[in-house]
C-alpha positions as CSV (number, residue, x, y, z in Angstrom):
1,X,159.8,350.9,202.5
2,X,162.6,348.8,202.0
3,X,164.5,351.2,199.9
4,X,163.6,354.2,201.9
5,X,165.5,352.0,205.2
6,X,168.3,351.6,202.5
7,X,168.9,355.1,201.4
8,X,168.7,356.2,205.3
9,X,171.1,353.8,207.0
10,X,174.1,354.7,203.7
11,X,172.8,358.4,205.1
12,X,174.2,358.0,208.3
13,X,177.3,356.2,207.2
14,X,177.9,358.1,204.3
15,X,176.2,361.6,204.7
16,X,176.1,364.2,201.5
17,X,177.4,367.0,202.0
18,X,178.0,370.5,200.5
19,X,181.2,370.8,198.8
20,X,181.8,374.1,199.7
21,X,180.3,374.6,203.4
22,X,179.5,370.7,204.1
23,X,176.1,371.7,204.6
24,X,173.8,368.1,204.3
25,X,172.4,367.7,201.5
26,X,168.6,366.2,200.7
27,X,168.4,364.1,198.1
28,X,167.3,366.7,195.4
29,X,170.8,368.9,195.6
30,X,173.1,365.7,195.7
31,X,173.9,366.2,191.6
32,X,174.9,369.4,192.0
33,X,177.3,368.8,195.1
34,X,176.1,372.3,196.6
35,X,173.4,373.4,198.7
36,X,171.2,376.3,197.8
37,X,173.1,378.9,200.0
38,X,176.0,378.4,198.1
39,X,174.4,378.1,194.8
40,X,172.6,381.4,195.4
41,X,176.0,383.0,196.3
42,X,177.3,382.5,192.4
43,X,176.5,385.6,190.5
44,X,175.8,385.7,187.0
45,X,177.2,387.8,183.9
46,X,174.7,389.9,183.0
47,X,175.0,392.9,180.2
48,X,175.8,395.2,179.1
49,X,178.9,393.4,177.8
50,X,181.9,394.3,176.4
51,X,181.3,393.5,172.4
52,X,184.9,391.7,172.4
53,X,185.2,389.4,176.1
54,X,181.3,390.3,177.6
55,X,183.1,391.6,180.7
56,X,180.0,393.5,182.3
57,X,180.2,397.4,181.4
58,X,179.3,400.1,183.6
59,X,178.7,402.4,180.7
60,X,176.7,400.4,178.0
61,X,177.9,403.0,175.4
62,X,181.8,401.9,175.7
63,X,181.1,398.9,173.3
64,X,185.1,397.6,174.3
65,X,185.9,397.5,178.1
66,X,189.3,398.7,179.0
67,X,191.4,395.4,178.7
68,X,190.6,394.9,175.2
69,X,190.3,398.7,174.4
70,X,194.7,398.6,175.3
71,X,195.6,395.2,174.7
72,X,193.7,394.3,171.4
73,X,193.4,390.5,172.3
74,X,193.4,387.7,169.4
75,X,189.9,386.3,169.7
76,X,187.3,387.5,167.6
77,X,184.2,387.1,170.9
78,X,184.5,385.5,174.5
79,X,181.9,384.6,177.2
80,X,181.6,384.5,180.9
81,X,179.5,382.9,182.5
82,X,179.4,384.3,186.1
83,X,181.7,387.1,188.2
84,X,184.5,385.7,189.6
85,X,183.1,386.7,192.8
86,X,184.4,385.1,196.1
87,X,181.9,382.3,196.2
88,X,183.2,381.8,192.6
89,X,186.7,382.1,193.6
90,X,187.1,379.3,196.6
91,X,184.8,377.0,194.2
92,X,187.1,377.2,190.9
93,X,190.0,376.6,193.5
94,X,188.7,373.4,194.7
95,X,187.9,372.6,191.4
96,X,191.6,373.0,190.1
97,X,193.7,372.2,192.9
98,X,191.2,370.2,195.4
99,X,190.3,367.5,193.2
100,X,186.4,369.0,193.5
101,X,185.7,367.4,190.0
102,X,181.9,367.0,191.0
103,X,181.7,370.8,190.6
104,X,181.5,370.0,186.9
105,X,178.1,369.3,186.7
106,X,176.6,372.6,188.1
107,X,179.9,374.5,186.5
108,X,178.4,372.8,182.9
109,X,175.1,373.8,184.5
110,X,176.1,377.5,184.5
111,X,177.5,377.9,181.4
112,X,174.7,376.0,179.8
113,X,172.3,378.3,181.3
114,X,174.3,381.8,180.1
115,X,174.4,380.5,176.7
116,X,171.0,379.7,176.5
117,X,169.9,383.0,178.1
118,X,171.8,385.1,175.8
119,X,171.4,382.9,172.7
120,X,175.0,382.0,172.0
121,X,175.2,378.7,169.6
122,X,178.0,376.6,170.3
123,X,177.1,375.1,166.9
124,X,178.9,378.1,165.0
125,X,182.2,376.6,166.1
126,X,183.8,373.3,164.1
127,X,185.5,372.1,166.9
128,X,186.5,372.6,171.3
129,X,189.6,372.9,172.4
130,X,190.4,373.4,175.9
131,X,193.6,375.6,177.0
132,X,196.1,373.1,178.3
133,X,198.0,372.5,181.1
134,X,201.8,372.2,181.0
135,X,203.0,368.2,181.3
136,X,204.6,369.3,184.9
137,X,201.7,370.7,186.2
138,X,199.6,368.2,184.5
139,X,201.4,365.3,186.8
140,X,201.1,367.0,189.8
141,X,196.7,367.8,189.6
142,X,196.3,364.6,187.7
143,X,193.6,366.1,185.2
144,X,192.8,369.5,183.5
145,X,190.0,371.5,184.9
146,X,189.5,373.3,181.2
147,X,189.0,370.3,179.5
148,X,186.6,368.5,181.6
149,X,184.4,371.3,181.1
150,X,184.8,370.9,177.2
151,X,184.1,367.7,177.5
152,X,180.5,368.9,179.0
153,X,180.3,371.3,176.2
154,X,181.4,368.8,173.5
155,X,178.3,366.2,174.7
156,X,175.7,368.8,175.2
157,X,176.3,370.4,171.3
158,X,177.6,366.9,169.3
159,X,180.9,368.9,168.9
160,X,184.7,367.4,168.7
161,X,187.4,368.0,171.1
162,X,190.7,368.7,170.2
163,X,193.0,367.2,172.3
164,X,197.0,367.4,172.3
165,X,197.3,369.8,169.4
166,X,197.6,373.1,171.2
167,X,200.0,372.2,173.5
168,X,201.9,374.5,176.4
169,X,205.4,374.7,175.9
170,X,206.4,376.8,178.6
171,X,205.8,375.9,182.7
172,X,204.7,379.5,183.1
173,X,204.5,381.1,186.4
174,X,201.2,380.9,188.0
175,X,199.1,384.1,186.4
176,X,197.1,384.5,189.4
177,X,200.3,385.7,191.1
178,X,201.1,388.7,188.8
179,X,200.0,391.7,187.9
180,X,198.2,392.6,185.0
181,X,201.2,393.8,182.5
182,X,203.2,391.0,184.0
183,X,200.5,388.4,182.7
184,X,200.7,388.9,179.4
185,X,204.4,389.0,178.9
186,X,204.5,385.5,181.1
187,X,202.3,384.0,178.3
188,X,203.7,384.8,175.7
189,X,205.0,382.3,173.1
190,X,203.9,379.4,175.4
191,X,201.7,377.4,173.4
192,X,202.3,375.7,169.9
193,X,200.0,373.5,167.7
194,X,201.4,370.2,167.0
195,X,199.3,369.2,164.0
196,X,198.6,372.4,162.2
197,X,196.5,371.1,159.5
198,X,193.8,370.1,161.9
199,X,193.0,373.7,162.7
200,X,193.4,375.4,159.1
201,X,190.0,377.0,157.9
202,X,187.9,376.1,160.9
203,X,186.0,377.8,163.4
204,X,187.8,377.0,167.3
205,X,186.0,377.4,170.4
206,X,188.6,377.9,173.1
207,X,187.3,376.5,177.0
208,X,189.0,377.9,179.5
209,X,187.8,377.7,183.6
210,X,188.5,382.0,184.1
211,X,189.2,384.7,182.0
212,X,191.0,387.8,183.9
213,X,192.9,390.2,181.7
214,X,192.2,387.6,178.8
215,X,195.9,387.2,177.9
216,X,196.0,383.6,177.9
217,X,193.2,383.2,175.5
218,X,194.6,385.8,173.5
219,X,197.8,384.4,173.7
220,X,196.3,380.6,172.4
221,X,193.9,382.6,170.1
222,X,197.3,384.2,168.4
223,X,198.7,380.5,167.7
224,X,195.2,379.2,166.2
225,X,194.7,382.0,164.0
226,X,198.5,382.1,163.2
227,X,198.1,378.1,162.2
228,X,195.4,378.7,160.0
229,X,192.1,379.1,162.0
230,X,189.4,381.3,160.3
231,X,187.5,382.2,163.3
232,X,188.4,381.8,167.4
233,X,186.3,382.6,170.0
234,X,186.5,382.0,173.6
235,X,183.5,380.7,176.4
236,X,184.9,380.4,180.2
237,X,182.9,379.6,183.4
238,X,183.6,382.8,185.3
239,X,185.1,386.4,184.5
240,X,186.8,388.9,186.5
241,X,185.0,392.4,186.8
């Protein structure tokens, strides 16, 4: 009784709230930080996949979709876990820029769910290692959306996380604001490994928050491999169509 007074009067002076449409929340959705409108809004990947970056393919029979057909990127296998549908869109933004770091527990939710659903073992891979942020923009958002979600990963499967190794050397322009050729000459030669050894032989599972044309994970894939890494693959929470 006591408790039930408790949890009701911190209601009214602290309410729960959606994230997204500040919806209240009953007790049962408050770990996930969304309400089930919102959740239901999130659309998963489903196949048929590309064979190379799972982007969904209209045509089951393509095997490649058309990004990876031209641009031949560096990783050997990439998942997405949802479209990067609008629901998906506002929700990675707040996750990046609006300090929404709650979001990680039903982004890890996600991504835990596709992998089981499709069978993908994390356990293949000898280490995580999230695509990093530039220093500058690393002061200004105070964290690094990509590695909080391997940090998820790296608890749920007992795996390592490399951490300052692959490094960005290059402030690059914002890849959201070009177009598609444009993005993979702005990443180009802007990461370097700072302790090569680390990576040589092994088996590196890239996390990244969105894959679009796949040039950055490409881009980090090229450095890896060219370090030494036998294997790279690549698991993000959402993809673009």
């Amino acid at each position: 009784m006591l408790r039930a007074f408790y949890h009701s009067f911190c209601d009214l002076l602290f309410p729960h709230n959606c994230i997204f449409c500040k919806k209240y929340l009953p007790h049962t959705g408050r770990d996930v930080g969304l309400c089930p409108d919102c959740q239901n809004a999130i659309k998963k990947n489903v196949p048929p996949f590309c064979q190379r970056c799972s982007r969904h393919l209209l045509e089951p029979a393509q095997g490649l979709c058309p990004d990876c057909l031209h641009y031949q990127p560096h990783f050997d296998c990439a998942w997405g876990a949802t479209y990067y549908n609008d629901m998906m869109k506002r929700l990675v933004h707040l996750f990046k820029y609006g300090n929404k770091t709650a979001l990680r527990h039903h982004f890890s939710h996600l991504i835990f769910s596709f992998m089981e659903s499709y069978q993908i073992n994390a356990r293949q891979f000898d280490m995580i290692a999230p695509i990093p942020l530039h220093p500058a923009r690393f002061r200004e958002r105070g964290y690094n959306q990509s590695q909080i979600l391997a940090d998820s990963l790296a608890r749920k499967f007992s795996l390592p996380v490399s951490l300052n190794n692959l490094i960005r050397t290059r402030n690059t322009r914002n890849q959201a604001h070009l177009g598609q050729k444009e993005r993979w000459t702005n990443i180009k030669a802007a990461f370097r490994i700072k302790r090569p050894s680390e990576f040589q032989g092994k088996t590196v599972l890239i996390v990244d928050d969105l894959m679009t044309t796949g040039a950055t994970a490409s881009e980090a894939s090229r450095v890896l491999k060219e370090t030494g890494a036998r294997k790279v693959g690549v698991l993000t929470l959402a993809i673009t169509h």
